[in-house]
Every structure is written in C-alpha cells, then in structure tokens.
C-alpha positions, 0 to 999 in steps of 0.5 A, a space after each residue: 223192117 224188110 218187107 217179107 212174104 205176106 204172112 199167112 192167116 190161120 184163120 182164114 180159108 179160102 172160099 171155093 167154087 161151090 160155096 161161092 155158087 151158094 152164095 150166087 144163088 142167094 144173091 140172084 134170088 134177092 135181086 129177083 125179089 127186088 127187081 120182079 116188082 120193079 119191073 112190073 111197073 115198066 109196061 111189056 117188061 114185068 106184065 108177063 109173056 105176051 103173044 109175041 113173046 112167046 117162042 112158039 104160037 098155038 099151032 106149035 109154028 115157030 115165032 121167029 119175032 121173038 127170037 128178034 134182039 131188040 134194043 132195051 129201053 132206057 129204064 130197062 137199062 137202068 133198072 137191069 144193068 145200073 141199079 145191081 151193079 151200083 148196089 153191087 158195088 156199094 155193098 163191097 165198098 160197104 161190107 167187103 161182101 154181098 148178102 150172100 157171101 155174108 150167108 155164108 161167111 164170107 168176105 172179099 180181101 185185097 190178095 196183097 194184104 188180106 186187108 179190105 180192098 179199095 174201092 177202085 179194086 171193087 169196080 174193077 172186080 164188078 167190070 171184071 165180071 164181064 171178062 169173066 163171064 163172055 168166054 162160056 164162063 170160063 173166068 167164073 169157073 176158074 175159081 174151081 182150079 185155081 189154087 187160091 180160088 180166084 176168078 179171073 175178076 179176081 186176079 184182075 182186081 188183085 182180091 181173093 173171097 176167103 171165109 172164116 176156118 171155123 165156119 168153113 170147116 165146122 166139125 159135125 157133132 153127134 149126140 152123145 159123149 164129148 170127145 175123149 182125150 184120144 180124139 181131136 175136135 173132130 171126133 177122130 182118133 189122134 
C-alpha cells in the first residue's frame, strides 16, 4: 500500500503557547524544589546573598563586583546545566513528556508519525532549546504562530507536543438539567 498523507488523529489537538507556558512553570517550580536543597550544600551557591552579591551596598552605591561574570565552578555546572538536562531528557525517553506536560495532559510526538519520538529526537529537541531561546526567545515564542504549535526545538527535532481533545477542550458543566436533545455536549443549541 502507497504511502499517503499522515493521517490525522481526532482525538488529538495540538498543545498551544499558553498551556505549554503552564506546563513550564510547573516544571520550574519542581526543579526549584529539587535543586534550592541541592544547592544549599555548595558553599557561596545556596547560602543566601552575601555582601558582594548584592547590587546595591548600604549607602545605596552601585556594587559593580557583582555585576562581574564569574566563571561556575564544576559542581554548579553539574548540578545547574547536567542534572536537568539529564533528567529532562530521560523523562522524554521515559514518558514522552515532563511532569509538567503529564499535569496538563500532555505528550511529545514524532511530527511524522504522531508516534513516541527516538531518543536521538529527544537530545536534539533538549540542544534545540538553546536555539530557541538565545535570540530574545523568539524559537519559544514561535509556538504561539505556528500552526501546528511547534517551537523552533520543535521543528528541528521533527516533533510536535499535542494533548488529548477531551482534556483540551473539556466542556463546562452547570448545575442543573442534562442537555437536551436540541443541544450538543456543549450546552449550545444544534
């Protein structure tokens, strides 16, 4: 049988900007939890804001030492660029997806295929990120006007993050009757 079009998946919507915001923020935060003890055990890194940290002194004068760029140190590399990205990257070998894109229903899928990506699409989706990211953003903000949601990681891995049409779009239910025979799940009129 000749290859066709990909067929299309009615039960499947892509995930938009918004949501996929959500499921960053969800993300950051567990990574906070995570890595804020972590990091408390590297002296200078977790111990708070010392006195040559701080932008401004007392006086109100400028500290124009912390505005310095410093080199990290090997654990800080570690424990702030290695680790997520290691756990990153197994839990979309693992899952297709991050905790956070699980809170919200959501997976990661070959663009091709709507099947489970390879790993080698997942590393380069994570080194996508970069791309993405270092021009004001603008590969991440892509996903808002793109038509199938993809972000520059995205299409250079050849995936697309889609969600169930049932969470997606679930209806709102009132208190009351059951629609009626004239109306649609929705509760709007046919």
């Amino acid at each position: 049988m000749p290859a066709g079009p990909p067929r299309a998946d009615e039960s499947l919507v892509y995930a938009g900007f918004w949501i996929r915001v959500w499921a960053s923020i969800i993300d950051s935060v567990l990574v906070l939890i995570v890595l804020y003890p972590l990091a408390s055990l590297i002296p200078g890194v977790g111990t708070g804001w010392s006195s040559s940290g701080e932008l401004f002194n007392q006086y109100g004068q400028v500290n124009y030492d912390a505005m310095g760029m410093t080199v990290p140190g090997p654990l800080h590399v570690l424990l702030f660029w290695v680790l997520p990205a290691v756990v990153v990257i197994i839990f979309w070998i693992a899952r297709s997806a991050t905790p956070g894109k699980m809170a919200i229903g959501a997976r990661i899928a070959d663009a091709r295929t709507g099947g489970k990506p390879s790993s080698g699409q997942m590393i380069l989706r994570y080194l996508g990120y970069f791309v993405s990211t270092i021009p004001f953003c603008l590969g991440l903000i892509w996903v808002g006007m793109d038509r199938r949601k993809q972000g520059w990681h995205d299409k250079i891995a050849r995936t697309v993050v889609v969600r169930s049409r049932e969470v997606a779009l679930a209806t709102a239910r009132f208190e009351g009757e059951p629609p009626s025979d004239n109306q649609d799940n929705s509760g709007w009129k046919k």
